[in-house]
mmCIF file as gemmi writes it, N, C-alpha and C atoms, coordinates in Angstrom:
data_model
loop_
_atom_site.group_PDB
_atom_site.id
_atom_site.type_symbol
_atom_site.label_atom_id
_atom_site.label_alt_id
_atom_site.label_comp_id
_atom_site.label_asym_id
_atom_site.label_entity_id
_atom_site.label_seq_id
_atom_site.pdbx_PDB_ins_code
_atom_site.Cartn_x
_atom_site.Cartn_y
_atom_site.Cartn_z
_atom_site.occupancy
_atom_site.B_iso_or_equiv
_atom_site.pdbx_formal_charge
_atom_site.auth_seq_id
_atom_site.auth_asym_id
_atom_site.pdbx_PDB_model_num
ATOM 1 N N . UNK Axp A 1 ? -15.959 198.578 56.948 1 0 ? 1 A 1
ATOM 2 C CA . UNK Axp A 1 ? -16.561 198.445 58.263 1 0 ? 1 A 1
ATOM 3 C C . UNK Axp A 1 ? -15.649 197.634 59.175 1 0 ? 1 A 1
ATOM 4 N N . UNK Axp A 2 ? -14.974 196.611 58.268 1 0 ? 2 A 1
ATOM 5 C CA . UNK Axp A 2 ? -14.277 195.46 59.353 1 0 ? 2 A 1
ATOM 6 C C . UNK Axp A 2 ? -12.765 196.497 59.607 1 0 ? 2 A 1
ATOM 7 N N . UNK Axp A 3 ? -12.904 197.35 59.305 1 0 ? 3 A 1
ATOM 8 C CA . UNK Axp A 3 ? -11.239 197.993 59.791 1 0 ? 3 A 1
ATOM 9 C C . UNK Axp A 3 ? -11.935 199.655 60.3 1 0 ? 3 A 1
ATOM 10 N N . UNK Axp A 4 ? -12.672 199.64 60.258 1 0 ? 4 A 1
ATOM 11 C CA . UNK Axp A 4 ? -12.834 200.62 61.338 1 0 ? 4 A 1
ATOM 12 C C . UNK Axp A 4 ? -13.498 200.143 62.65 1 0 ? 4 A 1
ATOM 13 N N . UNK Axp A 5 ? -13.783 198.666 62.822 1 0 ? 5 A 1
ATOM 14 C CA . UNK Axp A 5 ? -13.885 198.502 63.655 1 0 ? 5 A 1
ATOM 15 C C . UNK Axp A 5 ? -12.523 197.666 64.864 1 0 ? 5 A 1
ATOM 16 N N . UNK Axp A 6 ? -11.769 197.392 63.888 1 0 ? 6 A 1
ATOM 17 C CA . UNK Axp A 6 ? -10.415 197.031 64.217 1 0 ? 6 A 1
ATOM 18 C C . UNK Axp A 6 ? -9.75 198.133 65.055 1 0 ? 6 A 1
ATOM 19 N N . UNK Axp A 7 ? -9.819 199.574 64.144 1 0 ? 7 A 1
ATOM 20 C CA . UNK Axp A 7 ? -9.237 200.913 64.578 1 0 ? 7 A 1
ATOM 21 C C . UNK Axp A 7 ? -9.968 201.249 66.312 1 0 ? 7 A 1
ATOM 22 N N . UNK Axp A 8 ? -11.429 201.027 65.918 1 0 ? 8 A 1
ATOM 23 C CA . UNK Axp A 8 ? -11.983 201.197 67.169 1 0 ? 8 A 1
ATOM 24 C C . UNK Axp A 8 ? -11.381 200.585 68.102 1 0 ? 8 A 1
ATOM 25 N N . UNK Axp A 9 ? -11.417 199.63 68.215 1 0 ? 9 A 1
ATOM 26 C CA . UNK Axp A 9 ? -10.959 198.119 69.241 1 0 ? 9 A 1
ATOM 27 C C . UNK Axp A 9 ? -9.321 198.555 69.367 1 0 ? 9 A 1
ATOM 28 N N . UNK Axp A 10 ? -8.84 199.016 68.259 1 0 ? 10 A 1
ATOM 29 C CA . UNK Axp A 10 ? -7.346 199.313 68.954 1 0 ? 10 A 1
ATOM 30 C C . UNK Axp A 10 ? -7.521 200.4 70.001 1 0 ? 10 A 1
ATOM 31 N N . UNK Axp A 11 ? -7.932 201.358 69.914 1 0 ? 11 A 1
ATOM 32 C CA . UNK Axp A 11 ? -7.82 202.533 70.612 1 0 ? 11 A 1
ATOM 33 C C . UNK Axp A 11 ? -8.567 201.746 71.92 1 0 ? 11 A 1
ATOM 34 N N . UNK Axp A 12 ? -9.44 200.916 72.147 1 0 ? 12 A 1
ATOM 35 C CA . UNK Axp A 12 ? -9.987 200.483 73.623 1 0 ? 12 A 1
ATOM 36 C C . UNK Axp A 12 ? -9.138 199.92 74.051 1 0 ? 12 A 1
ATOM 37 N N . UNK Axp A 13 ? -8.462 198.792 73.399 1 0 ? 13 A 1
ATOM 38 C CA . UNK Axp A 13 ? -6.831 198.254 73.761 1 0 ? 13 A 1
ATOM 39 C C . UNK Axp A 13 ? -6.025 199.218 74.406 1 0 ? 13 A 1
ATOM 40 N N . UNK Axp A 14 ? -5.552 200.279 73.902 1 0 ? 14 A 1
ATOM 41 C CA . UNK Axp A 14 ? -4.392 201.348 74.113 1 0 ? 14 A 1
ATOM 42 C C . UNK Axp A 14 ? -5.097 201.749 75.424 1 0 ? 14 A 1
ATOM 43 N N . UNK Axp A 15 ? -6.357 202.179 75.743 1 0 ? 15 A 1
ATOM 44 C CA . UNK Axp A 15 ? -6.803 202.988 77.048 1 0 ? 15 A 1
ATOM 45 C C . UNK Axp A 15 ? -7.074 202.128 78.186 1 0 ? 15 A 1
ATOM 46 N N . UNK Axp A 16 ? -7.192 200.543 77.587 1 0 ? 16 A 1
ATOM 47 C CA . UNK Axp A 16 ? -6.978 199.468 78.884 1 0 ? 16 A 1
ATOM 48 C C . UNK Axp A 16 ? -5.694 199.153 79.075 1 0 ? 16 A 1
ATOM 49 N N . UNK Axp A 17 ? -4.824 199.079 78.335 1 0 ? 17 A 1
ATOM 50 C CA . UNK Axp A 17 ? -3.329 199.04 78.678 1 0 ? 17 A 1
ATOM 51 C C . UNK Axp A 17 ? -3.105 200.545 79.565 1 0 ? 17 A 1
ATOM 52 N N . UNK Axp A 18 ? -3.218 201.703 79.126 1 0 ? 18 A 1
ATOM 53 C CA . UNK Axp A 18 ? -2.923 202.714 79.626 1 0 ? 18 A 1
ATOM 54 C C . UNK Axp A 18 ? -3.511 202.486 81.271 1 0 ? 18 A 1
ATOM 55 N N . UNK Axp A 19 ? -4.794 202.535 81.587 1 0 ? 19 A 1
ATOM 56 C CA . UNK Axp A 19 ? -4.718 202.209 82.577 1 0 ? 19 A 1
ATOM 57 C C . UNK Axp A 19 ? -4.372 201.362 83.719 1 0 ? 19 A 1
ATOM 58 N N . UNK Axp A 20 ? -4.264 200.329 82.395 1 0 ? 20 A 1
ATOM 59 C CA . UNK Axp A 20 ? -3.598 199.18 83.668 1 0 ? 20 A 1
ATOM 60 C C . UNK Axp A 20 ? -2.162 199.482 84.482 1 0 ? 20 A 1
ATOM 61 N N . UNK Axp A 21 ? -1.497 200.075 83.107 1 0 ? 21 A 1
ATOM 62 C CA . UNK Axp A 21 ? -0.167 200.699 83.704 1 0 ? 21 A 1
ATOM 63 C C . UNK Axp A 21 ? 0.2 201.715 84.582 1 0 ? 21 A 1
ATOM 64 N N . UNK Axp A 22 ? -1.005 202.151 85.217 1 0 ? 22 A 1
ATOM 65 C CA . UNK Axp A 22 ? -1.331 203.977 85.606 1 0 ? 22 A 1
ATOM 66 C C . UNK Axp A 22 ? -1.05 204.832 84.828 1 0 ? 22 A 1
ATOM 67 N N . UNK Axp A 23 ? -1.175 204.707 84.079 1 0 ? 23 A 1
ATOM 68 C CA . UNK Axp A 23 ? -1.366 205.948 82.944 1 0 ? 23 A 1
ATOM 69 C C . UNK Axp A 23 ? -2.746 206.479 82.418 1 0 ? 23 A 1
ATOM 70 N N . UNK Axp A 24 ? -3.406 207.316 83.11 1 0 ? 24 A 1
ATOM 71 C CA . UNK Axp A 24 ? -4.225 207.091 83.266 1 0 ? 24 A 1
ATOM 72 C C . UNK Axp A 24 ? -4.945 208.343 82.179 1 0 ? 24 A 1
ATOM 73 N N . UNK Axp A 25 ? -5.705 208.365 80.874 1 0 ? 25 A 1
ATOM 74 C CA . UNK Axp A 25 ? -5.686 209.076 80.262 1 0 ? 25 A 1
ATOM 75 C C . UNK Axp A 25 ? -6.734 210.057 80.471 1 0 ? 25 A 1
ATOM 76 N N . UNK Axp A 26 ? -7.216 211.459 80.25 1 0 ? 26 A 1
ATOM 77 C CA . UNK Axp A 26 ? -8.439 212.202 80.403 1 0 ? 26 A 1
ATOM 78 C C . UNK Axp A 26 ? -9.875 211.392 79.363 1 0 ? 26 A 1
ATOM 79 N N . UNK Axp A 27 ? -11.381 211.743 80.076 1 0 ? 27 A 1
ATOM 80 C CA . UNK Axp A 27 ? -12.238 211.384 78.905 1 0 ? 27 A 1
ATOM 81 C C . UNK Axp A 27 ? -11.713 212.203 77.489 1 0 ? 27 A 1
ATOM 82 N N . UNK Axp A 28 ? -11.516 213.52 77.75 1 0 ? 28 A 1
ATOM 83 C CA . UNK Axp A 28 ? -11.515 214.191 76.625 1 0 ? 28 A 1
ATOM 84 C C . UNK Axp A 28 ? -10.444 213.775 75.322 1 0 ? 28 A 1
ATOM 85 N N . UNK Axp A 29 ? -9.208 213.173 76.202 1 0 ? 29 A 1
ATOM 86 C CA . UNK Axp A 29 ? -8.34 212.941 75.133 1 0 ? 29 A 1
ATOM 87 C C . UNK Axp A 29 ? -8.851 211.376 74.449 1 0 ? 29 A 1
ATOM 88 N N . UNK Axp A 30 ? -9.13 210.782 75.444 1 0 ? 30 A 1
ATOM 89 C CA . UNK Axp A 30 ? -10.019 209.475 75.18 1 0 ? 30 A 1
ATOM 90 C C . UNK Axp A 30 ? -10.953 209.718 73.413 1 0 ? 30 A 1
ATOM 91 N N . UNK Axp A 31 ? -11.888 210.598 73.903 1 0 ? 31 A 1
ATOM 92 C CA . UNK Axp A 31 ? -13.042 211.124 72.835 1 0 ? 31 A 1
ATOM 93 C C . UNK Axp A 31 ? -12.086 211.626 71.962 1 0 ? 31 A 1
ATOM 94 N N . UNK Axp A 32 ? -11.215 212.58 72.079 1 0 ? 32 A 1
ATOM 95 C CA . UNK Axp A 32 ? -10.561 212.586 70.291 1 0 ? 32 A 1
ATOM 96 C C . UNK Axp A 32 ? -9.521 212.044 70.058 1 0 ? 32 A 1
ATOM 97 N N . UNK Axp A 33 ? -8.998 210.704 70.776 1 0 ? 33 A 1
ATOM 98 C CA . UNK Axp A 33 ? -8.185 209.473 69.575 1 0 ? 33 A 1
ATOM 99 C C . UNK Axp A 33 ? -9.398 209.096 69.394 1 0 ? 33 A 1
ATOM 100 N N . UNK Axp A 34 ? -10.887 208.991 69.606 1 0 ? 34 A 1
ATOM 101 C CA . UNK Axp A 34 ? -12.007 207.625 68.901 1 0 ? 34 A 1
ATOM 102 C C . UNK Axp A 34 ? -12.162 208.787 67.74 1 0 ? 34 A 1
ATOM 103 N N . UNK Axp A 35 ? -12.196 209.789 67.562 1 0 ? 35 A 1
ATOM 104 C CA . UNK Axp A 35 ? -12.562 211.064 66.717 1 0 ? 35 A 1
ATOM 105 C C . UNK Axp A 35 ? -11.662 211.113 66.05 1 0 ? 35 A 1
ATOM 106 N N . UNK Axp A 36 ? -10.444 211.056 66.434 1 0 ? 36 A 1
ATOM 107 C CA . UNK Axp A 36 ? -9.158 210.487 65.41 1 0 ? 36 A 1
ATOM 108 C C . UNK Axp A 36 ? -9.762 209.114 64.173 1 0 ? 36 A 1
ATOM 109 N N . UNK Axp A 37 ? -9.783 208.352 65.068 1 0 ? 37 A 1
ATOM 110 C CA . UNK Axp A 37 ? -9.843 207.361 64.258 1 0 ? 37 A 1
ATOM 111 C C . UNK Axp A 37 ? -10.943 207.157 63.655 1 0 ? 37 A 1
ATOM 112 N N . UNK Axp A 38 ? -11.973 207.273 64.163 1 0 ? 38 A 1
ATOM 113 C CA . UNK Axp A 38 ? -13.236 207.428 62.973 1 0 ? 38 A 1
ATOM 114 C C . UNK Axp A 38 ? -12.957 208.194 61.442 1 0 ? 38 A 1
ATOM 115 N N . UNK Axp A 39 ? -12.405 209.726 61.877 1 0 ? 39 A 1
ATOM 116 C CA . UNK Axp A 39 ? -12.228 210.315 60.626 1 0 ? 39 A 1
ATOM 117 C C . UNK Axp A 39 ? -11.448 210.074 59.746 1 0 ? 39 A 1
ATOM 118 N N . UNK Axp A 40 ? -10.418 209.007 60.139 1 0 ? 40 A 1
ATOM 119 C CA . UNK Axp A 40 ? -9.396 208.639 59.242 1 0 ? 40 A 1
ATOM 120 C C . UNK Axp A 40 ? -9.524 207.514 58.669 1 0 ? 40 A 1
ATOM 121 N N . UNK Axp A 41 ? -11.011 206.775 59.054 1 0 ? 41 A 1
ATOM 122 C CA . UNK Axp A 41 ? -11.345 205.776 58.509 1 0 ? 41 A 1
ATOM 123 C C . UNK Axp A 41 ? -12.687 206.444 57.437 1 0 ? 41 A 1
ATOM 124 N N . UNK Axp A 42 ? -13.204 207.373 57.836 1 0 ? 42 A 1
ATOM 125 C CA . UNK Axp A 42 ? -14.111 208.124 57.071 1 0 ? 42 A 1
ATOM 126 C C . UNK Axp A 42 ? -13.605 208.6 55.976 1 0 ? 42 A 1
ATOM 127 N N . UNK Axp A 43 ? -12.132 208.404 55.954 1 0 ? 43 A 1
ATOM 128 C CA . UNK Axp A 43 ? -11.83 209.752 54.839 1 0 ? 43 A 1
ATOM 129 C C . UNK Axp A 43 ? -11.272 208.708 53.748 1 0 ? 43 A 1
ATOM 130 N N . UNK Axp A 44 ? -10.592 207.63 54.351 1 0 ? 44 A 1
ATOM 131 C CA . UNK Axp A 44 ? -9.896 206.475 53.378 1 0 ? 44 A 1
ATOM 132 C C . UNK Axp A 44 ? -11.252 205.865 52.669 1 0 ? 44 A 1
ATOM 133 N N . UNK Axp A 45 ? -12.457 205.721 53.453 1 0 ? 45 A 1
ATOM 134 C CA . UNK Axp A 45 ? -13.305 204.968 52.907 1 0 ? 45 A 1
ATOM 135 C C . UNK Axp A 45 ? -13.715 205.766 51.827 1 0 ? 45 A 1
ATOM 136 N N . UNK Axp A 46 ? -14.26 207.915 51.921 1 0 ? 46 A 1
ATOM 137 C CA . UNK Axp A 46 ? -14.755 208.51 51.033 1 0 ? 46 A 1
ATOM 138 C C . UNK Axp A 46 ? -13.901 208.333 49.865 1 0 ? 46 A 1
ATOM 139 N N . UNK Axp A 47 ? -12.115 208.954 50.491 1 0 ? 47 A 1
ATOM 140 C CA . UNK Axp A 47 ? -11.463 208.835 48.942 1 0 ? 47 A 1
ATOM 141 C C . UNK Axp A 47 ? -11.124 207.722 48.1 1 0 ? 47 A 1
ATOM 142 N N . UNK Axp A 48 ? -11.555 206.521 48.616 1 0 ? 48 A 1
ATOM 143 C CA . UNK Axp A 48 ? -11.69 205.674 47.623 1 0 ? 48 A 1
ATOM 144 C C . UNK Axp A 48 ? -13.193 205.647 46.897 1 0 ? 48 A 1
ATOM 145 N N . UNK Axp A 49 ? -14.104 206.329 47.299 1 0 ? 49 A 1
ATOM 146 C CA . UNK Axp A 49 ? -15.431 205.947 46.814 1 0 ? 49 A 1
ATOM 147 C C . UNK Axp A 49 ? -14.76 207.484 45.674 1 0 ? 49 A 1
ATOM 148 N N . UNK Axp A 50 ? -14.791 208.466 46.319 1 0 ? 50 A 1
ATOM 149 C CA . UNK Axp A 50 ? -14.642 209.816 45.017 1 0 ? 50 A 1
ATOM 150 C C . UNK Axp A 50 ? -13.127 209.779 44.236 1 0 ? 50 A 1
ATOM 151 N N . UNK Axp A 51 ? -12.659 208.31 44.241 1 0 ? 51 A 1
ATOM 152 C CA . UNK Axp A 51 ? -11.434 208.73 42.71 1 0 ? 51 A 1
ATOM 153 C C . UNK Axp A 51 ? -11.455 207.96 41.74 1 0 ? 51 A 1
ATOM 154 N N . UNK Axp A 52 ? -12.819 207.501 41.927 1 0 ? 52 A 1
ATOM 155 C CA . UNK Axp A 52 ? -13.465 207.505 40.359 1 0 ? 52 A 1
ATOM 156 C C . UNK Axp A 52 ? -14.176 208.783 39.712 1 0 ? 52 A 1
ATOM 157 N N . UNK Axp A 53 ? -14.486 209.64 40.731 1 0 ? 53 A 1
ATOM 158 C CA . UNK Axp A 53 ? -15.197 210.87 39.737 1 0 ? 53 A 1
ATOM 159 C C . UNK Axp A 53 ? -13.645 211.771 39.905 1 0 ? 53 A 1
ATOM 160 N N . UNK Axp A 54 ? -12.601 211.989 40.837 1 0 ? 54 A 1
ATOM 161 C CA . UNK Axp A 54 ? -12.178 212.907 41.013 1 0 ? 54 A 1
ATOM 162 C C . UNK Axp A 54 ? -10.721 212.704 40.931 1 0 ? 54 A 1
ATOM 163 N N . UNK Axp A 55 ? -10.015 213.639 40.07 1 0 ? 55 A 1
ATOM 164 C CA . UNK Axp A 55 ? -8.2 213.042 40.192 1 0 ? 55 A 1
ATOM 165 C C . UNK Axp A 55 ? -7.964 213.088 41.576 1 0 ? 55 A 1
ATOM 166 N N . UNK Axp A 56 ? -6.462 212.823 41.766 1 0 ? 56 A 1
ATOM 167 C CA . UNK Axp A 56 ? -5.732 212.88 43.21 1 0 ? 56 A 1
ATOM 168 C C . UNK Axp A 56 ? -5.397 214.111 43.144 1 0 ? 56 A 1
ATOM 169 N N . UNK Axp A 57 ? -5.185 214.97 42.068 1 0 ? 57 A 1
ATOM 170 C CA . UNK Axp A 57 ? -5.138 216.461 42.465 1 0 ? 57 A 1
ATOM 171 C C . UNK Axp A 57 ? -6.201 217.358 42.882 1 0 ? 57 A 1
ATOM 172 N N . UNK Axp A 58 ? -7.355 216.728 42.255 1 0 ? 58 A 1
ATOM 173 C CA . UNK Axp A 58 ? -8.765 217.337 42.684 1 0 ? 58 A 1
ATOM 174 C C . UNK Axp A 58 ? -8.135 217.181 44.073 1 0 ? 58 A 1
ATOM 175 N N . UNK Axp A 59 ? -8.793 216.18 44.258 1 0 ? 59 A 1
ATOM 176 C CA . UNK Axp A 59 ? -9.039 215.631 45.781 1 0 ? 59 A 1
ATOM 177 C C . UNK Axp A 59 ? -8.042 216.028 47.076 1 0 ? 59 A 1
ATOM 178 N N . UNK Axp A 60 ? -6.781 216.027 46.625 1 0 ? 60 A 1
ATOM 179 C CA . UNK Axp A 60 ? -5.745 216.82 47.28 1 0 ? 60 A 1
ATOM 180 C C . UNK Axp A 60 ? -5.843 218.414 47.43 1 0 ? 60 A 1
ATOM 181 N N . UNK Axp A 61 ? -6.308 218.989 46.44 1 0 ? 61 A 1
ATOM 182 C CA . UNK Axp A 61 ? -6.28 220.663 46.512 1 0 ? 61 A 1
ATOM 183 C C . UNK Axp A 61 ? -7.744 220.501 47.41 1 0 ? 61 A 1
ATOM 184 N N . UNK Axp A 62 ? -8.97 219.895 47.277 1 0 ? 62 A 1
ATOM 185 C CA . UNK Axp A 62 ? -9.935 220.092 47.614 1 0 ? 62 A 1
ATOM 186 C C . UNK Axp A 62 ? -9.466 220.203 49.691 1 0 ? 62 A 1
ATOM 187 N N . UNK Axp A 63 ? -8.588 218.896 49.737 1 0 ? 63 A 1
ATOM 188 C CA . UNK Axp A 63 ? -8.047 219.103 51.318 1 0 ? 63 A 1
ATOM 189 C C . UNK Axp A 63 ? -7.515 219.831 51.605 1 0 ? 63 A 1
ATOM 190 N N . UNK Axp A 64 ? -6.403 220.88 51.033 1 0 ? 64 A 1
ATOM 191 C CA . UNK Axp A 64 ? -6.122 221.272 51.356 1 0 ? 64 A 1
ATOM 192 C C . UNK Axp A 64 ? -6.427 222.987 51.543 1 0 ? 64 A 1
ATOM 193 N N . UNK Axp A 65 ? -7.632 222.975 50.691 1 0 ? 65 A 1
ATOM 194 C CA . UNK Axp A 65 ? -8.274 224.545 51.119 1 0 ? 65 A 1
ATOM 195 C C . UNK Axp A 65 ? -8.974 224.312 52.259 1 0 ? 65 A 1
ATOM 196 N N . UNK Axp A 66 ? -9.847 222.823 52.265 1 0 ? 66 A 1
ATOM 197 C CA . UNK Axp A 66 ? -10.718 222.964 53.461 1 0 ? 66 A 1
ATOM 198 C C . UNK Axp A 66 ? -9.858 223.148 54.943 1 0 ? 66 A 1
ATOM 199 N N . UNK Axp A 67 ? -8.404 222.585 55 1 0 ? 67 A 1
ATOM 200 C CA . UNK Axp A 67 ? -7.876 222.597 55.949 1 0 ? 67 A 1
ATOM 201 C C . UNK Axp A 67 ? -7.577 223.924 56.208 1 0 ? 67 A 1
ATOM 202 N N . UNK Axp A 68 ? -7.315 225.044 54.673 1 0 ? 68 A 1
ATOM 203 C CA . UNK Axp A 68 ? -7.08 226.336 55.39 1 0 ? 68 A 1
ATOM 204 C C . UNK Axp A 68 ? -7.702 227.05 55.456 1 0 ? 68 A 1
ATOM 205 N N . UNK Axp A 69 ? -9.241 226.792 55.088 1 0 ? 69 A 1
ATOM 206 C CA . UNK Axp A 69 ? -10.287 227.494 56.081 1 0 ? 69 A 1
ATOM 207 C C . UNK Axp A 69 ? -10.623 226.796 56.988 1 0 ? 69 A 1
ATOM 208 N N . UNK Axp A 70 ? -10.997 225.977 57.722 1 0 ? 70 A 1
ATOM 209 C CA . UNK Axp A 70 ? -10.806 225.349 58.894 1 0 ? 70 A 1
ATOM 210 C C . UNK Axp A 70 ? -10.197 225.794 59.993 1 0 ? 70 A 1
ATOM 211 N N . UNK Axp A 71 ? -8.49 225.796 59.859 1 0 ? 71 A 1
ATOM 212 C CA . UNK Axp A 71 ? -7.658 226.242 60.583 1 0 ? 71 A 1
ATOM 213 C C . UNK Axp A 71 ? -7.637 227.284 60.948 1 0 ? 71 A 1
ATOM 214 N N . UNK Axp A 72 ? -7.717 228.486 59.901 1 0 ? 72 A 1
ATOM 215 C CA . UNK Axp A 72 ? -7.953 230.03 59.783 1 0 ? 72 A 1
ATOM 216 C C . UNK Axp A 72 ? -9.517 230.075 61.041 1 0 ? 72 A 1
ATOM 217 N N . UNK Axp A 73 ? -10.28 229.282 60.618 1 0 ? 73 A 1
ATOM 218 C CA . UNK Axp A 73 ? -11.805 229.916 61.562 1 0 ? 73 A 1
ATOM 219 C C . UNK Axp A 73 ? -11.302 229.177 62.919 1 0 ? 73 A 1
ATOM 220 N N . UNK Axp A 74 ? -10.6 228.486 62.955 1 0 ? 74 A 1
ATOM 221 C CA . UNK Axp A 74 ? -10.101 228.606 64.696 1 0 ? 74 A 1
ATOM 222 C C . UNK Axp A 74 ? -8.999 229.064 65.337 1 0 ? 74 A 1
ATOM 223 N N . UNK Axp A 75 ? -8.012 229.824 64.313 1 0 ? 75 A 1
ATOM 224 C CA . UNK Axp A 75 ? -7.454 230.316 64.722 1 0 ? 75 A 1
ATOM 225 C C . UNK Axp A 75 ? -7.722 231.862 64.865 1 0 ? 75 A 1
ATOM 226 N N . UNK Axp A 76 ? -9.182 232.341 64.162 1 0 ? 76 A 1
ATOM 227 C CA . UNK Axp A 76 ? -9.848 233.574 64.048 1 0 ? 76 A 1
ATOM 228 C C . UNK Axp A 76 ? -10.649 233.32 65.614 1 0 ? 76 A 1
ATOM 229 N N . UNK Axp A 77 ? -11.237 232.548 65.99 1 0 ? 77 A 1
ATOM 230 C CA . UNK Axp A 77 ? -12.163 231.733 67.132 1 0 ? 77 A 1
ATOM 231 C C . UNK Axp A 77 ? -11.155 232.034 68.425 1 0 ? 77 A 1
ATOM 232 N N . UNK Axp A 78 ? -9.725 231.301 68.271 1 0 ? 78 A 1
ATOM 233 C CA . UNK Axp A 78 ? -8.803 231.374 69.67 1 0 ? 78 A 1
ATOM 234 C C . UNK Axp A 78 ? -8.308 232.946 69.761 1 0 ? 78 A 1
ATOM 235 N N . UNK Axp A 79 ? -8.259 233.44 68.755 1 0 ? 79 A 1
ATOM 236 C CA . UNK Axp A 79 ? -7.759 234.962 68.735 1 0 ? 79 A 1
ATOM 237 C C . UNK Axp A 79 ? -9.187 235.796 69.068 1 0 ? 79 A 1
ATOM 238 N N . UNK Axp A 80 ? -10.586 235.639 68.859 1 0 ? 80 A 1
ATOM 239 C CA . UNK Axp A 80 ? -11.025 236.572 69.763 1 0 ? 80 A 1
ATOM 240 C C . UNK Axp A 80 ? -11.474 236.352 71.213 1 0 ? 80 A 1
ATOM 241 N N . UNK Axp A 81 ? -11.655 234.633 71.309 1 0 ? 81 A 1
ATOM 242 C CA . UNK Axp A 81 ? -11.656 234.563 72.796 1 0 ? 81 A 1
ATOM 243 C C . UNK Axp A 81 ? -9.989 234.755 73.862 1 0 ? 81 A 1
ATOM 244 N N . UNK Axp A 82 ? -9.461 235.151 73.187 1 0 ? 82 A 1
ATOM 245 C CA . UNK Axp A 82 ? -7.685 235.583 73.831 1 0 ? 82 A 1
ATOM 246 C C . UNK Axp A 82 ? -7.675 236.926 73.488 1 0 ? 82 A 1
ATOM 247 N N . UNK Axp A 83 ? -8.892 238.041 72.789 1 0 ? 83 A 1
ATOM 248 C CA . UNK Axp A 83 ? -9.137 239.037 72.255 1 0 ? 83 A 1
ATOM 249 C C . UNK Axp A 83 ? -7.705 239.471 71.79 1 0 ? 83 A 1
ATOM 250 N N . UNK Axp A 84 ? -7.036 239.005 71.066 1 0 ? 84 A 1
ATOM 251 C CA . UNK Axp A 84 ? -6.045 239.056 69.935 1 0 ? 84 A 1
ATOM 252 C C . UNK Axp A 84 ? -5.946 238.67 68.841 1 0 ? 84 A 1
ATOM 253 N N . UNK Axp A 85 ? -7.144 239.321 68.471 1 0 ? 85 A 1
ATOM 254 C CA . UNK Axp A 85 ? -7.03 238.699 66.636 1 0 ? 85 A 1
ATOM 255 C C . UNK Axp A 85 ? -6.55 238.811 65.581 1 0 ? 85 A 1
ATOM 256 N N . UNK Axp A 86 ? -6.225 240.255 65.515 1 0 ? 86 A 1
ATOM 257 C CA . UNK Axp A 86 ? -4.617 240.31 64.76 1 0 ? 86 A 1
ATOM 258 C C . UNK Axp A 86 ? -3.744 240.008 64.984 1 0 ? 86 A 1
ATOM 259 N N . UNK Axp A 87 ? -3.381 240.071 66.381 1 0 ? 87 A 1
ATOM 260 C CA . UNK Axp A 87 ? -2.332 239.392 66.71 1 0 ? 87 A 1
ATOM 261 C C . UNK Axp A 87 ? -2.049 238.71 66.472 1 0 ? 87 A 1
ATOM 262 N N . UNK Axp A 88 ? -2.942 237.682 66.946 1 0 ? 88 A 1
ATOM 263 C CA . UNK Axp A 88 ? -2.867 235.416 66.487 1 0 ? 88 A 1
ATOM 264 C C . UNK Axp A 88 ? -3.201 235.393 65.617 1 0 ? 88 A 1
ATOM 265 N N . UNK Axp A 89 ? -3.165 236.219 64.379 1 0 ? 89 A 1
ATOM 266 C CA . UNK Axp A 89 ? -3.631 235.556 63.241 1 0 ? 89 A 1
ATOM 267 C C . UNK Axp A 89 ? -2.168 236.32 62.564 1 0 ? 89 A 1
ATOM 268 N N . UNK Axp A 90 ? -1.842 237.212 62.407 1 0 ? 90 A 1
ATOM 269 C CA . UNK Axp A 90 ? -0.101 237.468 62.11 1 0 ? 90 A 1
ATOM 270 C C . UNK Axp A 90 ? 1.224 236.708 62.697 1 0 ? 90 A 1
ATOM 271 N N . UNK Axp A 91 ? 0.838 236.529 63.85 1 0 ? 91 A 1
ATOM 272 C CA . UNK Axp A 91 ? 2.105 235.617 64.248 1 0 ? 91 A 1
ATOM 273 C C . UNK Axp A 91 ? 3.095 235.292 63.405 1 0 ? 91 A 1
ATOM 274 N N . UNK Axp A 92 ? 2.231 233.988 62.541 1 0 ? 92 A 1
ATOM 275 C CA . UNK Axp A 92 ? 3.305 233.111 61.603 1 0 ? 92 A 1
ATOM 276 C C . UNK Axp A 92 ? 3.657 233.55 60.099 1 0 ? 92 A 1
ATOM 277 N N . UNK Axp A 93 ? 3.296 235 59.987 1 0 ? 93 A 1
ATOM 278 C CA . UNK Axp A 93 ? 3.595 235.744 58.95 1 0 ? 93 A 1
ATOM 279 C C . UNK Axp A 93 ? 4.997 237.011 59.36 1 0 ? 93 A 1
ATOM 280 N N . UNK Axp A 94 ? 5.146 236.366 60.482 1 0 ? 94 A 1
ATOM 281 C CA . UNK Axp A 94 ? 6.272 237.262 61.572 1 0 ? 94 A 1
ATOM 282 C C . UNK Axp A 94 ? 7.881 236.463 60.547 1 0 ? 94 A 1
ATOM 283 N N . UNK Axp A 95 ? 7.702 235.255 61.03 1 0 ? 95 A 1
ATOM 284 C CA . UNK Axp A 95 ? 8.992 234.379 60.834 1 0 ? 95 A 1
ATOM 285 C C . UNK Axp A 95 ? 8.968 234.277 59.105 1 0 ? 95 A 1
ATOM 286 N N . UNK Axp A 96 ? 10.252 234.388 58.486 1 0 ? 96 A 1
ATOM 287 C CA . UNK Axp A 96 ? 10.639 233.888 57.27 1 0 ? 96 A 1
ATOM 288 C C . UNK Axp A 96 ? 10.484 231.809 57.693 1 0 ? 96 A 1
């Protein structure tokens, strides 16, 4: 709790500096560094609670399918609102 609230408090730091300097950032990008940092405090806190039930390979393969269905359903999502869904979804099967 005491370091995700640290994480929090940094990111309010960074967007009062930013503005002070005129740099002046959007809400939206605002909302996902706090969405940044929540989840990366969510995820250090889970994988230390699950590697007592789970190896680091569990737990590693387990991320890394969810990331490629994840990725895949928004890159299926940006390809039919750009109504190119074969398209954007072959792309990166184009390049060696």
């Amino acid at each position: 709790v005491f370091f995700i609230i640290v994480s929090v408090t940094g990111v309010m730091v960074t967007v009062v500096f930013a503005k002070s300097s005129g740099n002046e950032g959007t809400f939206f990008g605002i909302l996902l560094m706090l969405i940044s940092v929540l989840g990366g405090s969510i995820n250090n806190v889970l994988s230390r609670k699950y590697s007592t039930y789970f190896s680091s390979v569990e737990i590693t393969y387990t991320m890394l399918c969810l990331g490629a269905v994840i990725f895949t359903c928004i890159s299926l999502i940006q390809g039919i609102f750009d109504r190119q869904v074969l398209e954007a979804y072959l792309i990166p099967f184009r390049s060696g």
